[in-house]
N, C-alpha and C positions, 0 to 999 in steps of 0.2 A: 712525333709524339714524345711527351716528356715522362718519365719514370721516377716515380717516388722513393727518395732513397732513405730508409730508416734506419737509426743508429739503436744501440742498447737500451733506449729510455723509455721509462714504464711510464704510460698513460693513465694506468690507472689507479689511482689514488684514493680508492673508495675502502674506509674502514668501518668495523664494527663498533658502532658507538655506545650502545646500553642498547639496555631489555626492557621491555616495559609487558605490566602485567595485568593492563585492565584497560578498556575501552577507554574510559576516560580519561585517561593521562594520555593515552595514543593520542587523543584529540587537542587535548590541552598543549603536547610536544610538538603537534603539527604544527598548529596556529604559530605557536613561538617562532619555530622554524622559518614557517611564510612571511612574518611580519618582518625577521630578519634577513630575511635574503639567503636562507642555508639549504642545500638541496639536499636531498634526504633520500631514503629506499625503505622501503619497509618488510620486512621478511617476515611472513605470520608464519609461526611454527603449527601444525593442526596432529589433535593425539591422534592414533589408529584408532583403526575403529574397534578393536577390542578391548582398548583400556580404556577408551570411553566407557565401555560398556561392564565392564568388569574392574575398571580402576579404581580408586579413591576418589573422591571427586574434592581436591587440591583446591582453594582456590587459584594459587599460582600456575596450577597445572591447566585449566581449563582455556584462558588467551593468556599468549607469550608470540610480542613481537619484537624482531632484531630490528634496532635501527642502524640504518648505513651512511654516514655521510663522508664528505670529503675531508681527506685530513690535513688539510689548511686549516677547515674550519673547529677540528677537535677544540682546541684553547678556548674560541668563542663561544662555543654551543656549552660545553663546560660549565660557565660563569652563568650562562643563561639556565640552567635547569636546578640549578644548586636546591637544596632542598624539596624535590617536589617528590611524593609521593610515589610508588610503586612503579620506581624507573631503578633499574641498577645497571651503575655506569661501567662500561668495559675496558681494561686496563691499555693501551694502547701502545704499541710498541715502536721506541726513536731509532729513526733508520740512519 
């Protein structure tokens, strides 16, 4: 039997790439995403349920999704989103 020998190197290369704060841009960022070949995560933030109930009702507050992609692809996806609407991009840090 053969055993798998792993050195120090991270595999995983998944960053936070922006927020986005409304159904429809989530959709709009997918499409782009897919058309382009960028694989993506999507992390919906959901308020408690008592500032639902008792909060402001935000509209930034009510959908807030993380998006996660690879960060090979940060530069490309970058260029691709450049002015769209209710997306704010997260500052990415060079390792």
């Amino acid at each position: 039997m053969t055993s798998l020998i792993f050195d120090d190197r991270v595999f995983n290369r998944e960053v936070a790439f922006c927020k986005v704060y409304n159904l429809e841009s989530k959709e709009k960022l997918e499409k782009i995403f897919l058309e382009n070949r960028i694989s993506y995560y999507i992390e919906w933030k959901d308020r408690p349920f008592l500032m639902r109930i008792f909060g402001k009702q935000n509209e930034k507050e009510k959908n807030m999704f993380t998006i996660r992609i690879n960060e090979a692809d940060v530069e490309r996806a970058t260029k691709l989103v450049q002015g769209m609407e209710s997306l704010k991009l997260k500052e990415v840090e060079e390792k």
